[in-house]
PLY file of the C-alpha trace (Angstrom):
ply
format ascii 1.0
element vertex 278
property float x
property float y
property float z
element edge 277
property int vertex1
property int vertex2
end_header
0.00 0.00 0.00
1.90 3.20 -1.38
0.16 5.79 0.35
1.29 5.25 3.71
5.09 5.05 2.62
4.78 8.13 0.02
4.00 10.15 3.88
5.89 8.21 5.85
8.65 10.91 5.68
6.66 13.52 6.63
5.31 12.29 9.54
8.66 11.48 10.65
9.57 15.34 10.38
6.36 15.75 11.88
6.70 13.54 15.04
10.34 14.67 15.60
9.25 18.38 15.56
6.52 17.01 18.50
8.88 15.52 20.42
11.24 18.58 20.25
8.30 21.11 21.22
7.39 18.83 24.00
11.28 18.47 25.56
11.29 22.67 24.97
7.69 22.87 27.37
9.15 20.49 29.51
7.45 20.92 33.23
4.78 23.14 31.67
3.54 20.34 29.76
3.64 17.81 33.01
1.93 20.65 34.45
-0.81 20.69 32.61
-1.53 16.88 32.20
-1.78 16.72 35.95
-4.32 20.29 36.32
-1.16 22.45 36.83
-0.01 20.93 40.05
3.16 20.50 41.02
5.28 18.84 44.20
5.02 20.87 46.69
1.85 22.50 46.32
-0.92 22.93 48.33
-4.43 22.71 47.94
-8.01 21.90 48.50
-10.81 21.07 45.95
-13.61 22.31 47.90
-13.84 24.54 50.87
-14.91 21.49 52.93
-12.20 19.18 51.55
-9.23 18.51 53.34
-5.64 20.34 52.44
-3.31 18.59 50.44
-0.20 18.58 49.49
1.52 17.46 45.92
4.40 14.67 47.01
6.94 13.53 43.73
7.33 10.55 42.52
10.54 8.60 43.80
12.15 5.57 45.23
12.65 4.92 48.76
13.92 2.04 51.26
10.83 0.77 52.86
11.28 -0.85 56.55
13.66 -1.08 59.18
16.30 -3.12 60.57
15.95 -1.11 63.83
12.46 -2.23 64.35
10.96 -5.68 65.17
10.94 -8.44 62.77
7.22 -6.95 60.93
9.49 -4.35 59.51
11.63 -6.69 57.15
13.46 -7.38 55.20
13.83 -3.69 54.00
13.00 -3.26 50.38
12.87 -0.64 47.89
9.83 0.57 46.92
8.86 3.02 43.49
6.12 5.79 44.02
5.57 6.13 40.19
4.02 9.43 39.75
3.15 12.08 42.30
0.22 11.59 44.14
-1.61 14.07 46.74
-2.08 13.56 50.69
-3.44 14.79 53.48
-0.90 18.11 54.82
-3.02 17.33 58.12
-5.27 13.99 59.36
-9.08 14.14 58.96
-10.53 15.95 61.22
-14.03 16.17 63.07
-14.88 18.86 61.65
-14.58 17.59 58.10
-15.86 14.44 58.61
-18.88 16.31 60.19
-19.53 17.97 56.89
-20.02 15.10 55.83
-22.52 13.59 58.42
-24.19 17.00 57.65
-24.36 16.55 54.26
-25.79 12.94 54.54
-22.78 11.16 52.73
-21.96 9.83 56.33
-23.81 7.72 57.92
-21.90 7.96 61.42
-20.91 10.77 63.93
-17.97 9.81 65.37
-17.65 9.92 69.19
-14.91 12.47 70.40
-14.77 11.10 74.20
-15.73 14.68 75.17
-12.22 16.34 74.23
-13.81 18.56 71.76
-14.01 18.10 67.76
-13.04 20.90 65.07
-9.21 20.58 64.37
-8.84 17.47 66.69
-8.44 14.50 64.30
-11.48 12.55 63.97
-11.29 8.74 65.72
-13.57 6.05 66.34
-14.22 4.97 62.24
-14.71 2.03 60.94
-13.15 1.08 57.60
-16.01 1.22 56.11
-17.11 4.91 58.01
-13.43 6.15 55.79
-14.63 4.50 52.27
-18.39 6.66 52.81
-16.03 10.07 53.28
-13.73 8.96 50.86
-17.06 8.66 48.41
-18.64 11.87 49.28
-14.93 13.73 48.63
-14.78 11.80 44.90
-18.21 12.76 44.43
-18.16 16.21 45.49
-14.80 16.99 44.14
-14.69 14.95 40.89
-11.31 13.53 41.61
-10.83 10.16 43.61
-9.64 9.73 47.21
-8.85 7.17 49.10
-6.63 5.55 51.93
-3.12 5.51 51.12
-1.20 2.46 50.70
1.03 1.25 52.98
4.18 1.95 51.04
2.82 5.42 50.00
1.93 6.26 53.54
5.70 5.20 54.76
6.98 7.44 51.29
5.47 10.38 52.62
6.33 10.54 56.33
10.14 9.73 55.49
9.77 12.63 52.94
13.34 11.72 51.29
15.04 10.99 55.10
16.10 7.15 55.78
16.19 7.77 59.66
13.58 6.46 62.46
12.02 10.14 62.14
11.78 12.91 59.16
14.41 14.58 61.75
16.55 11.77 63.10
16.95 8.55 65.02
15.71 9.60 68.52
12.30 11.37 69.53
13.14 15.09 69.86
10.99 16.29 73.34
8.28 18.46 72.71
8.27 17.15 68.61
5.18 14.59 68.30
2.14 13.94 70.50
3.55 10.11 71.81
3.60 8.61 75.27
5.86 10.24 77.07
7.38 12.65 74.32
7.42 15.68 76.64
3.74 17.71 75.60
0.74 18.40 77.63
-1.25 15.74 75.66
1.28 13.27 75.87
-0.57 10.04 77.18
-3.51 11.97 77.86
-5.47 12.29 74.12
-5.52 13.83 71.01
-4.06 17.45 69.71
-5.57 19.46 67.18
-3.61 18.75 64.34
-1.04 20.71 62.91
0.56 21.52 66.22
3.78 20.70 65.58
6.73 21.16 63.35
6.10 19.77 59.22
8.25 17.17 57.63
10.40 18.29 54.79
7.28 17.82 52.17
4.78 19.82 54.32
2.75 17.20 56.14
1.90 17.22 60.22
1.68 14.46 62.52
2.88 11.44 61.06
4.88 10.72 63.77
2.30 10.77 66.56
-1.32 12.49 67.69
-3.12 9.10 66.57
-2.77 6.22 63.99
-3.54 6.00 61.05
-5.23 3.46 58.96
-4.01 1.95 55.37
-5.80 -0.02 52.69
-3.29 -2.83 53.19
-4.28 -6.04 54.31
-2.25 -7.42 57.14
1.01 -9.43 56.34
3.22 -10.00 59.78
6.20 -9.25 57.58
6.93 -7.44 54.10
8.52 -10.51 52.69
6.55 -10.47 49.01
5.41 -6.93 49.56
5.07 -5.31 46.22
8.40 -3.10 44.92
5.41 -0.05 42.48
3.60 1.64 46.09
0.42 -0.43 45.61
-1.28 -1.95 48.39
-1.11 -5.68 49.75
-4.47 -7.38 49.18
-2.95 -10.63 50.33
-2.59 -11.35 54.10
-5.80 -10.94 56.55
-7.42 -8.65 55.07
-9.76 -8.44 58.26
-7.35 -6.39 59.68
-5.44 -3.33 58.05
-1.92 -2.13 58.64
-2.35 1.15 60.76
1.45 3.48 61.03
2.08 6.89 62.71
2.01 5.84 66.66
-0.39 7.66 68.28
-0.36 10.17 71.87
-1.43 6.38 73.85
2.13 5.03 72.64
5.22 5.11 73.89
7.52 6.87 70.65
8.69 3.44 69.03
5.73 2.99 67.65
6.10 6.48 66.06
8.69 5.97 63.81
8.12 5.80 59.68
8.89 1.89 59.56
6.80 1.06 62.47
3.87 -0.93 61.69
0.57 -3.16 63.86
-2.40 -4.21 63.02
-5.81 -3.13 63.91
-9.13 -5.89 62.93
-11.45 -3.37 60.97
-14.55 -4.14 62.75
-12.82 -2.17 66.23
-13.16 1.41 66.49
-10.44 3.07 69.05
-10.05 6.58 70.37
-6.54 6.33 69.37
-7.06 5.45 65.45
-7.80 8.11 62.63
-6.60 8.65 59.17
-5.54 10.64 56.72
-6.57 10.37 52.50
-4.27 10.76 49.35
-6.14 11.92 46.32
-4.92 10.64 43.32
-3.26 12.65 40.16
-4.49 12.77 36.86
0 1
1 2
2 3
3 4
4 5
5 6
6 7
7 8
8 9
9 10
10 11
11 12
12 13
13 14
14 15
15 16
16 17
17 18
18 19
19 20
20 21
21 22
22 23
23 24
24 25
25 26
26 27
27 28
28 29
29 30
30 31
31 32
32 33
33 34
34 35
35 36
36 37
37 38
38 39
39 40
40 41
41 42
42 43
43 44
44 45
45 46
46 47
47 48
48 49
49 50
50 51
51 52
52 53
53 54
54 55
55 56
56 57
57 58
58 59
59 60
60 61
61 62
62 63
63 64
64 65
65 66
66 67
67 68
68 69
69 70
70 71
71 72
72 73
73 74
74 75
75 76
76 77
77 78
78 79
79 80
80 81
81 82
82 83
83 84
84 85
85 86
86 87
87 88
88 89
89 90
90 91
91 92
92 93
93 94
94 95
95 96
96 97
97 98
98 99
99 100
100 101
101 102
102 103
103 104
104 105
105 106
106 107
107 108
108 109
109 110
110 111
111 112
112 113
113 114
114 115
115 116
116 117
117 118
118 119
119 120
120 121
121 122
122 123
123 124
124 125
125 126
126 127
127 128
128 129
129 130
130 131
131 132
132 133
133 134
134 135
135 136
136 137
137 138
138 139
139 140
140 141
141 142
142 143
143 144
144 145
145 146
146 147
147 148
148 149
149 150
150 151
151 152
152 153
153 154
154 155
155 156
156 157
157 158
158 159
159 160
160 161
161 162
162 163
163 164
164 165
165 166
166 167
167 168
168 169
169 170
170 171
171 172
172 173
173 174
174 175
175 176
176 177
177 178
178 179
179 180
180 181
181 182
182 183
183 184
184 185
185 186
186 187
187 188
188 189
189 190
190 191
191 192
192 193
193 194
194 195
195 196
196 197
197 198
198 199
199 200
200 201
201 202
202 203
203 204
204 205
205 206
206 207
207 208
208 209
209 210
210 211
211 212
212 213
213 214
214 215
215 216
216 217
217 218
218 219
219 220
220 221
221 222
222 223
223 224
224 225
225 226
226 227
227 228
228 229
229 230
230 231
231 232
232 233
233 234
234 235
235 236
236 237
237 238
238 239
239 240
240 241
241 242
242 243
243 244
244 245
245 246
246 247
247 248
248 249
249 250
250 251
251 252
252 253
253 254
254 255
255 256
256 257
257 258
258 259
259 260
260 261
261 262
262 263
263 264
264 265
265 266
266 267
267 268
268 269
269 270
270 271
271 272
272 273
273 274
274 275
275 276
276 277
């Protein structure tokens, strides 16, 4: 068939000159495939949504040989494209917009400490996926608990020690058992009380824990190497990271890792969403 051949030149002209145009736009082009967004940028979709933040794609060593045996064998993980997560975790008053706006079934209990910027506890699984569906819906992008792997990306934040800012708990830096604040041990803190990581996200290293979409695996031996989530394992429990102000600061550190059954709700388990890029 001549036809195709007879252009075939031109096309190649054609293409090159694309491909030449596209190197010259560079990061305005990524820009613009992903709604202009770009690591490090903040932003909400709604005025009821939560604040994000844009993370960059990247590898990372995932787990610790510091930690207990859960937290092997280390293993290098790829994030493959940015992705966007909670700067803070959920709190009750956004998840009380959403009561209020009937996409929530359930108003969560706050044990009489107060609600607003405190994060939001006692959720079920299942309480997260209805908040998670009124955000998609209301925002016309899709969030949804972050993976394992993509949770332990972003609290590291391109560090490789026990904390975004070392080895050791700094007093006064997290909401832990006995890390040296007036809620330490005692309950929650509204969030955003202390000091950011490097990317511009509070509290992974404390205030409550944090729930995952993984399933639970007692190790990471087969864990998956792209940032996707383990479906294998029990999945009637989920991974839950961050420590919390009820634990002592081990349990705070990026690699740490237990296990919580999804039908138990606990005053000292939250979570926080990633919403995904186009």
């Amino acid at each position: 068939m001549p036809g195709p051949h007879r252009r075939f030149g031109l096309y190649t002209v054609f293409a090159a000159l694309l491909v030449a145009m596209l190197a010259w736009m560079g990061p305005a082009a990524a820009a613009e495939n992903s709604g202009g967004l770009q690591p490090g940028d903040e932003f909400r979709d709604c005025p009821l949504c939560p604040e994000m933040v844009v993370i960059p794609a990247g590898k990372f060593i995932m787990g610790s040989k510091k930690g207990r045996k859960r937290e092997l064998p280390q293993h290098r993980v790829r994030i493959p494209k940015p992705l966007a997560i909670g700067r803070f975790e959920v709190t009750f008053s956004e998840f009380d917009a959403c009561f209020a706006a009937g996409g929530c079934k359930k108003k969560p209990f706050d044990r009489g400490w107060g609600r607003g910027k405190r994060p939001v506890m006692n959720v079920l699984i299942g309480d997260i996926a209805e908040y998670a569906a009124w955000l998609s819906k209301k925002s016309g992008a899709r969030y949804r608990l972050p993976t394992e792997a993509e949770w332990e990306y972003a609290a590291r934040a391109g560090t490789s020690s026990g904390y975004w800012w070392g080895d050791q708990m700094r007093a006064g830096a997290a909401n832990c058992r006995k890390c040296g604040t007036h809620w330490s041990g005692q309950k929650t803190a509204p969030v955003g009380r202390f000091e950011a990581n490097p990317w511009g996200i509070y509290d992974m290293h404390g205030n409550v824990l944090e729930i995952t979409s993984d399933c639970w695996n007692t190790s990471h031996v087969n864990a998956p190497g792209d940032g996707t989530g383990r479906i294998d394992g029990d999945c009637k429990s989920r991974v839950v990271k961050s420590g919390a102000w009820y634990y002592l600061p081990k349990v705070s550190r990026s690699s740490s890792r237990v296990r919580n059954d999804v039908r138990i709700i606990s005053y000292f388990i939250g979570f926080r969403l990633v919403r995904e890029m186009d």
